[in-house]
Every structure is written in structure tokens, then in C-alpha cells.
N, CA, C and O atoms as a DFTB+ gen file, in Angstrom:
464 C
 N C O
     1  1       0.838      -1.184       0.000
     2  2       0.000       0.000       0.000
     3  2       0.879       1.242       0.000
     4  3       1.676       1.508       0.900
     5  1       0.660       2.004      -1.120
     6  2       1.418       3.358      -0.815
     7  2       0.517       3.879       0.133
     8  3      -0.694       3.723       0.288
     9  1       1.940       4.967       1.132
    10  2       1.123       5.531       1.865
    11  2       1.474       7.111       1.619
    12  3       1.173       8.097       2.292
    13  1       2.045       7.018       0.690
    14  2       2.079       8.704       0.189
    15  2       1.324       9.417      -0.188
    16  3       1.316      10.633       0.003
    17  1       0.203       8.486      -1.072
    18  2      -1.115       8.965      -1.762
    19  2      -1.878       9.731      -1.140
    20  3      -2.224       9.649       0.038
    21  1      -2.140      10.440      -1.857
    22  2      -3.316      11.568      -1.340
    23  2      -4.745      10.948      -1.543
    24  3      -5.004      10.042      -2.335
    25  1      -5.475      11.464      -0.853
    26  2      -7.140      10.823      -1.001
    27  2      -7.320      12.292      -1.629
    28  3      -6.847      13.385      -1.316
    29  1      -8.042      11.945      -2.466
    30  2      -8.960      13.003      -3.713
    31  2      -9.308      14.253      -2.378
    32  3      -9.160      13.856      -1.223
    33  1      -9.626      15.291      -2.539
    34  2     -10.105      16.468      -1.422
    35  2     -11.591      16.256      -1.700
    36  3     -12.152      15.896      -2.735
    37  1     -12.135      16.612      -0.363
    38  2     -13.461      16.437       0.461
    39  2     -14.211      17.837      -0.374
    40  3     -13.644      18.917      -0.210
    41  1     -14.866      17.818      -0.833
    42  2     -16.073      18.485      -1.387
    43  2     -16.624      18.932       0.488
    44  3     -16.441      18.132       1.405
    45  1     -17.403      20.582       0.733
    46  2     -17.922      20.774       1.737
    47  2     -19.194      19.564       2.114
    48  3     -19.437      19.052       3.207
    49  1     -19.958      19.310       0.615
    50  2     -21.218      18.523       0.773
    51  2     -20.584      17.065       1.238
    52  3     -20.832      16.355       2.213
    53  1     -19.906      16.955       0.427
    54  2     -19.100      15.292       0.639
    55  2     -19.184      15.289       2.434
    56  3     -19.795      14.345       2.936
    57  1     -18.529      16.417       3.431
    58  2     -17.737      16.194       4.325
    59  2     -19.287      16.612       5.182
    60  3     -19.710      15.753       5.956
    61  1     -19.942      17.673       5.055
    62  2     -21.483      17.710       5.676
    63  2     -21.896      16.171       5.618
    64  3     -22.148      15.611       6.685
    65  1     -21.967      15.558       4.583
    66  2     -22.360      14.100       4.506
    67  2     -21.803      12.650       4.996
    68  3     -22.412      11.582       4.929
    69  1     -20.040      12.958       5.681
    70  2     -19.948      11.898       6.424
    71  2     -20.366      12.529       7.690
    72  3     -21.066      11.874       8.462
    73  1     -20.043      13.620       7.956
    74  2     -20.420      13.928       9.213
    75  2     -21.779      13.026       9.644
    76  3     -21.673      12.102      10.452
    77  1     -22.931      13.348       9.089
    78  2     -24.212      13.053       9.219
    79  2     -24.148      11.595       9.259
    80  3     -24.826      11.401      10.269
    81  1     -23.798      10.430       8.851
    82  2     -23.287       9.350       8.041
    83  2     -22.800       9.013       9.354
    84  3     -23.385       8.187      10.054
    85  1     -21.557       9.729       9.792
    86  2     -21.060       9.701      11.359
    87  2     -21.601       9.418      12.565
    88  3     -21.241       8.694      13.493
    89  1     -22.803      10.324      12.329
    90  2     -23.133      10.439      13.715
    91  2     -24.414       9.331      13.556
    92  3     -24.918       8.785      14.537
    93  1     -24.757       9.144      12.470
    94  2     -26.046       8.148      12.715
    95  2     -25.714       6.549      12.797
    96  3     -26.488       5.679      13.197
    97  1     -24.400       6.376      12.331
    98  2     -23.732       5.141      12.738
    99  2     -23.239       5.041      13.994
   100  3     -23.599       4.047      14.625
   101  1     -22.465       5.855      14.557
   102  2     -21.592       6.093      15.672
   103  2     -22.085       6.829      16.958
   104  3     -22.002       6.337      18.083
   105  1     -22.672       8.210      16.641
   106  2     -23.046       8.891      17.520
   107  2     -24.171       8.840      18.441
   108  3     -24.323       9.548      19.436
   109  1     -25.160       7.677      17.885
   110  2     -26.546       7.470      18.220
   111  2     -27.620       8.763      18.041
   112  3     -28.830       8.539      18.058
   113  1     -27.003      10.362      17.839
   114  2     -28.129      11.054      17.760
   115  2     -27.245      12.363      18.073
   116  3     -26.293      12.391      18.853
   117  1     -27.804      13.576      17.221
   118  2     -26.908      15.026      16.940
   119  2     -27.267      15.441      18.832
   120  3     -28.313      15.066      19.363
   121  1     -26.207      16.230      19.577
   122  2     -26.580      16.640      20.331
   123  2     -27.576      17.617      19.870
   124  3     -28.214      17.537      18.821
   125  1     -27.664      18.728      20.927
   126  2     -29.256      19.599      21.177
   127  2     -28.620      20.541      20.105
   128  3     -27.422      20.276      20.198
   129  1     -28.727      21.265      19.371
   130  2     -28.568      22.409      18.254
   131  2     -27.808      23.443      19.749
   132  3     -27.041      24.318      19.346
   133  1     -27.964      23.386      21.189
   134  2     -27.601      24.695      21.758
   135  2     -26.759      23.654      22.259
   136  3     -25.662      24.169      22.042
   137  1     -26.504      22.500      22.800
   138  2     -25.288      21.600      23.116
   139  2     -24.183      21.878      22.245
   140  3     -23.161      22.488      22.558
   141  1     -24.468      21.379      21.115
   142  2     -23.462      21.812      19.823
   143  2     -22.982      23.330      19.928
   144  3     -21.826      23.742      19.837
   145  1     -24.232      24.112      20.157
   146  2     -23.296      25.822      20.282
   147  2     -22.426      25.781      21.137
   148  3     -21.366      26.250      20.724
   149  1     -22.392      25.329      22.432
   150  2     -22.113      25.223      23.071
   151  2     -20.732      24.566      23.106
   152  3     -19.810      25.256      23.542
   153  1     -20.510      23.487      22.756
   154  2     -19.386      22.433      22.227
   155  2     -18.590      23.447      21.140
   156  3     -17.366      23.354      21.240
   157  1     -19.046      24.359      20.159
   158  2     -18.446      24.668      19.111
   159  2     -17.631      26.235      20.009
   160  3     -16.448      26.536      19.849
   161  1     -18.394      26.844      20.707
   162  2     -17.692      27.818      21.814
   163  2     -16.517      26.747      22.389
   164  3     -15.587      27.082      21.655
   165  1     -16.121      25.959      23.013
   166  2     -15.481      25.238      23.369
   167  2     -14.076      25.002      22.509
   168  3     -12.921      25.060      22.930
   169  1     -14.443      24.785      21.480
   170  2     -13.510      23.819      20.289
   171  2     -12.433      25.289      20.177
   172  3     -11.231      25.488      20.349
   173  1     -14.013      26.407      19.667
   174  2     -13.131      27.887      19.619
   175  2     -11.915      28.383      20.304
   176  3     -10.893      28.947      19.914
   177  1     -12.449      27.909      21.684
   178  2     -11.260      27.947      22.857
   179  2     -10.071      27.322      22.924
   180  3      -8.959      27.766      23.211
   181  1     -10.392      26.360      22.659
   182  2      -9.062      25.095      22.166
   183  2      -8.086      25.770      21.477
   184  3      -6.907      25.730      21.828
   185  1      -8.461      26.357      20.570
   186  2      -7.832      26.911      18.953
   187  2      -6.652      27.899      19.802
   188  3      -5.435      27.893      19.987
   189  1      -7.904      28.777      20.197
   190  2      -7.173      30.213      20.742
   191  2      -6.054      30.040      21.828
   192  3      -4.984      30.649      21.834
   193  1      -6.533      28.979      22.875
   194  2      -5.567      28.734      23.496
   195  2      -4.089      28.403      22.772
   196  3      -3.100      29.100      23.000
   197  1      -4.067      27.110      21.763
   198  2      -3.113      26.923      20.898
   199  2      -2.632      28.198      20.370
   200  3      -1.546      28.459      20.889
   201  1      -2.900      28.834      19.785
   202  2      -2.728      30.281      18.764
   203  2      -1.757      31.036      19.746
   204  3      -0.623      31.318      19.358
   205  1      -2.106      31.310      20.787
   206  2      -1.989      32.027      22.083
   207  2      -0.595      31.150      22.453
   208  3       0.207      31.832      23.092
   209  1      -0.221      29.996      22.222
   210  2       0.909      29.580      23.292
   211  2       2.146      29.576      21.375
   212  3       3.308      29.749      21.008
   213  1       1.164      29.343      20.979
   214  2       2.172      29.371      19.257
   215  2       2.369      30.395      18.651
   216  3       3.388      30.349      17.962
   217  1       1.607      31.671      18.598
   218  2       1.710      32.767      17.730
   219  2       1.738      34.182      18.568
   220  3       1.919      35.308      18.104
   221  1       1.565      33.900      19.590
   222  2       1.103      34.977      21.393
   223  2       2.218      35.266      22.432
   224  3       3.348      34.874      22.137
   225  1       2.099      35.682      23.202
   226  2       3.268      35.166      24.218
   227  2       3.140      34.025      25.061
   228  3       4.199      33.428      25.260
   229  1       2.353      33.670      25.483
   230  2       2.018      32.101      25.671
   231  2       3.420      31.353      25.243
   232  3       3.965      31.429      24.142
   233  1       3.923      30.511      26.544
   234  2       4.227      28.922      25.999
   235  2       3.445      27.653      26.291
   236  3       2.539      27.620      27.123
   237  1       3.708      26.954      25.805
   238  2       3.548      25.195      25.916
   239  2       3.318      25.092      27.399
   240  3       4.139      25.587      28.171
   241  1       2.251      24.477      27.832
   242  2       2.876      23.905      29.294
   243  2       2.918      22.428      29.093
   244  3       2.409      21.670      28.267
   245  1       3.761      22.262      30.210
   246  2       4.084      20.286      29.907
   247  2       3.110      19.791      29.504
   248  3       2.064      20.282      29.928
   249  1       3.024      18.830      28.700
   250  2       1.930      17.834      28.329
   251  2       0.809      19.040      26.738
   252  3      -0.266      18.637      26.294
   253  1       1.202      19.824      26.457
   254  2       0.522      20.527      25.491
   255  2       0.820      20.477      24.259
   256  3       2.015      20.742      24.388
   257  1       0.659      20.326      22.992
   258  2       0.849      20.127      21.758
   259  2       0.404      21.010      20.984
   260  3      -0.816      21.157      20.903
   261  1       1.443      21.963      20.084
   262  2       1.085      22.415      18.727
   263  2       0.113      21.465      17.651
   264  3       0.552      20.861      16.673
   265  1      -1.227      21.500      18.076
   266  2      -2.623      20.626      17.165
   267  2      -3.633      21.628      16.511
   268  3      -4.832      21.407      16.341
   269  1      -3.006      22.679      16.198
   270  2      -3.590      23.440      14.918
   271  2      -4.474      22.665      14.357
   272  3      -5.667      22.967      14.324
   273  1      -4.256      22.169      14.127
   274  2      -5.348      21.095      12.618
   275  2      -6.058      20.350      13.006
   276  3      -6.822      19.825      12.196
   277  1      -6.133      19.902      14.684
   278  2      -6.641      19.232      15.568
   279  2      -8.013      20.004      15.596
   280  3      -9.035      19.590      15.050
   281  1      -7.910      21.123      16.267
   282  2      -8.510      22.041      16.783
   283  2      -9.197      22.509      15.755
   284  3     -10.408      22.665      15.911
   285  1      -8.623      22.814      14.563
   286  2      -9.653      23.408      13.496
   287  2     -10.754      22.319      12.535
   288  3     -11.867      22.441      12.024
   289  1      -9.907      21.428      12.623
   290  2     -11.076      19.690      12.001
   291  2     -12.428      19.405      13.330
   292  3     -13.472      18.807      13.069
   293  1     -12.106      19.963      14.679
   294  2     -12.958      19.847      15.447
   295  2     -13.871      20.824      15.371
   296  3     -15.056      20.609      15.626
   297  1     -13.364      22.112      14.979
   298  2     -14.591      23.163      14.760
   299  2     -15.219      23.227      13.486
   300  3     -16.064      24.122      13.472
   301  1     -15.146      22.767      12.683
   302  2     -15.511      22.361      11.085
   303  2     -16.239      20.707      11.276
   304  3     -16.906      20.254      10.347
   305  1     -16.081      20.097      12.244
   306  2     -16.980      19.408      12.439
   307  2     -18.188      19.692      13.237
   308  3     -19.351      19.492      12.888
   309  1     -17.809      20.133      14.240
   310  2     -19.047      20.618      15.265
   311  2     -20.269      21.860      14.188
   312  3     -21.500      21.868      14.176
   313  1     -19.298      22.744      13.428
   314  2     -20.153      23.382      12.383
   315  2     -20.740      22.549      11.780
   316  3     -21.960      22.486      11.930
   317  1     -20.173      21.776      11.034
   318  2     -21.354      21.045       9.872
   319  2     -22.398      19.721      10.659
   320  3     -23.312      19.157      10.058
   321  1     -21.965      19.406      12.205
   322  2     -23.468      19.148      12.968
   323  2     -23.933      20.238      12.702
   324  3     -24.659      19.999      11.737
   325  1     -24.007      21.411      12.945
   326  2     -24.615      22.228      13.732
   327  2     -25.457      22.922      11.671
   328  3     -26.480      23.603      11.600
   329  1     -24.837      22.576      10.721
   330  2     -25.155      22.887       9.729
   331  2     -26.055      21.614       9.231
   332  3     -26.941      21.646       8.376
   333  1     -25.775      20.916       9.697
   334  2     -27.042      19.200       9.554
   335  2     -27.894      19.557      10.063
   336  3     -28.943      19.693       9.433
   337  1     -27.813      19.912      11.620
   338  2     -29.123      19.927      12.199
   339  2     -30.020      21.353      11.978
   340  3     -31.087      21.347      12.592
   341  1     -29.755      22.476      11.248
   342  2     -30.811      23.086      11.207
   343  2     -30.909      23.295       9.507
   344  3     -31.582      24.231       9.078
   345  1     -30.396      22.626       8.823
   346  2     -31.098      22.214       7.135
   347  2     -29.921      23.337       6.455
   348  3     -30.237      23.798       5.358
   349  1     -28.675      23.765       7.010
   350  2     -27.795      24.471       6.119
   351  2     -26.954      23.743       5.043
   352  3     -25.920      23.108       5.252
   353  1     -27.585      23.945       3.830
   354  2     -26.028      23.505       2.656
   355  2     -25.246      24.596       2.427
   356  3     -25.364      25.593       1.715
   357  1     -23.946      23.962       3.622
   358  2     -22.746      24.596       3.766
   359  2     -22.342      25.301       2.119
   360  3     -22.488      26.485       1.814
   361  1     -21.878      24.338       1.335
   362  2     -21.943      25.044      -0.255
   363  2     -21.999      26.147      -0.757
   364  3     -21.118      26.907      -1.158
   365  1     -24.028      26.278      -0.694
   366  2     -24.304      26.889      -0.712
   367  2     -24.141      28.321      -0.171
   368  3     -23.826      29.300      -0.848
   369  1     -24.408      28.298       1.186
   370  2     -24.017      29.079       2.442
   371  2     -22.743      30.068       1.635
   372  3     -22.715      31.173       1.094
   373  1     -21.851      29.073       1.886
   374  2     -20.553      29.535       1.361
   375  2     -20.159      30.613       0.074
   376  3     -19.561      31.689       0.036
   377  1     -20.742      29.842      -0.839
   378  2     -20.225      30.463      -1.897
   379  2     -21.714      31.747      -1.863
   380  3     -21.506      32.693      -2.623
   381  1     -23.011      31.813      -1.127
   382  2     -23.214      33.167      -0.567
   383  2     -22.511      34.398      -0.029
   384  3     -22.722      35.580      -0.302
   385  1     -21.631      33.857       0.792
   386  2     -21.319      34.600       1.164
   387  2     -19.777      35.045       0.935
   388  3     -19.257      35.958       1.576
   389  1     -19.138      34.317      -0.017
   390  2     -18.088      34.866      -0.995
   391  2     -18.852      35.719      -1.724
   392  3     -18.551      36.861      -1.377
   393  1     -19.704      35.732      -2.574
   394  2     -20.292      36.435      -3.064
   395  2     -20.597      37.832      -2.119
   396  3     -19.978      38.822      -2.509
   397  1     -21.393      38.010      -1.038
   398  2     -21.349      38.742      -0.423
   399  2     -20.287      39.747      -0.155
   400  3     -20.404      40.971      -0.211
   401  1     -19.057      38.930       0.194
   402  2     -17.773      39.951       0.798
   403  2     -17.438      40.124      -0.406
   404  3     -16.335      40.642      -0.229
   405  1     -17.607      40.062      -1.783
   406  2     -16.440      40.121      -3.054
   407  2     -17.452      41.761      -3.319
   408  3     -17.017      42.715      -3.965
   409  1     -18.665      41.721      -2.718
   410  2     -19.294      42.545      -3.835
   411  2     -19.190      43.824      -2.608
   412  3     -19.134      44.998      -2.974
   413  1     -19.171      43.438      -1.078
   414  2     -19.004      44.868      -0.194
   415  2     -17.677      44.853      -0.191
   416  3     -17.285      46.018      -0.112
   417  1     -17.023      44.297      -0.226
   418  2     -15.136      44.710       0.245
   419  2     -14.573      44.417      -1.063
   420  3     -13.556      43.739      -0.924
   421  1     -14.808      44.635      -2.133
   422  2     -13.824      44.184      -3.319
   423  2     -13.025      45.037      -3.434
   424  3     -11.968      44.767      -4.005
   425  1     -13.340      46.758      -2.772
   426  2     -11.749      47.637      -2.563
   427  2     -11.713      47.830      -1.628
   428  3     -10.692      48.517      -1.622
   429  1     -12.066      47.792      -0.520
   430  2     -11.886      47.964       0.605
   431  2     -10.705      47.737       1.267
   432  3     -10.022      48.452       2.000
   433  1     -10.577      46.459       0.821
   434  2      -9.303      46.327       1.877
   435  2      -7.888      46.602       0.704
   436  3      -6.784      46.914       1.150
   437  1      -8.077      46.473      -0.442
   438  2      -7.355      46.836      -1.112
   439  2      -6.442      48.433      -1.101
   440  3      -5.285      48.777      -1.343
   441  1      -7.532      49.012      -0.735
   442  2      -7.260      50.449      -0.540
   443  2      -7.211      51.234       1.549
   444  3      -7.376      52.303       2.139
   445  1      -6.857      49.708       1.862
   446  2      -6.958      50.207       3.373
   447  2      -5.510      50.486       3.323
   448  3      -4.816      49.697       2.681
   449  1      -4.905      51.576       3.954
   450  2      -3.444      52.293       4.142
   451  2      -3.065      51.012       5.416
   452  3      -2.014      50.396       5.245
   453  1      -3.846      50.689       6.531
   454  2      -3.218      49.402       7.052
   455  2      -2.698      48.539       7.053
   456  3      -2.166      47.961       8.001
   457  1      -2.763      48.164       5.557
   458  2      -2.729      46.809       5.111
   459  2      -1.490      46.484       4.193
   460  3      -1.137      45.403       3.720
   461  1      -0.847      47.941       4.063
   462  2      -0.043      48.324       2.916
   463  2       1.067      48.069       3.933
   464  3       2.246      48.220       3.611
């Protein structure tokens, strides 16, 4: 078996759809839509904490791990419960709201003196 191979990339719908797939095999049942808010405030924290000991003045304390990708696959999951359980196609959603920011900020930040 190579193990170099890449697996083809996850489509948002593809990955909304194991999620769901996930939890009805495994999970026995989506927590409460405000459990999940709740859990996804959480995950948030995780992140920041990491960010904070990696990119902040923060260090490591014993037993802590640089899991960037940990932390962000956990909040991109808890979203797309939380996008299962109240009928959002992420996709969709998405490319809304690219659309959205392309059409209010398309100079905006281009022309912010901050940014320069």
C-alpha cells in the first residue's frame, strides 16, 4: 500500500455528509442544536488557546501540543453538525457569502493604508 497517496479532497457537501453518516452510525443522535453551540464555543477555545501559546506570548505547558489542525477539524466538524441539524447547505451558504464579501469589500481592503 502506498502511503504517500493523497485521497482526492473532500467536497464541503461530501464532508457535511460523512459527518451526518457519522453520527447516525456512531453517535446514536446530533446533540441539542444549543449543546453543539455550546461544544463549538469550546472547540473555539481550544484553537485560541493553541494560537496564544504558538503565535502569542504564551508557551507550551508540559503535556501541550502544537494541534492546529486538531482544533480546526474539530470546529468544522461541530459546524457542519450544527449545519445538519438546522437544514444548512454549507456550499451553498458559502459560496453566498463569498459572493457577499467580493461585492461589499472588493476595494476595501485593497485600498486600506493598514494593510499596505
Amino acid at each position: 500500500m502506498d502511503t504517500n497517496k493523497k485521497e482526492a479532497p473532500l467536497t464541503l457537501s461530501e464532508a457535511q455528509q460523512q459527518v451526518d453518516s457519522w453520527i447516525k452510525q456512531y453517535g446514536v443522535r446530533y446533540f441539542s442544536e444549543l449543546t453543539n453551540m455550546a461544544v463549538l464555543t469550546e472547540e473555539v477555545g481550544e484553537l485560541a488557546r493553541v494560537m496564544a501559546r504558538k503565535y502569542g506570548d504564551q508557551s507550551f505547558k508540559a503535556g501541550e501540543k502544537d494541534n492546529i489542525d486538531e482544533e480546526v477539524a474539530d470546529i468544522l466538524w461541530v459546524l457542519l453538525c450544527i449545519a445538519n441539524q438546522t437544514g444548512v447547505d454549507v456550499t451553498e451558504a458559502f459560496r453566498r457569502s463569498i459572493e457577499k464579501k467580493t461585492k461589499r469589500d472588493s476595494q476595501r481592503h485593497i485600498n486600506n493604508e493598514k494593510l499596505k
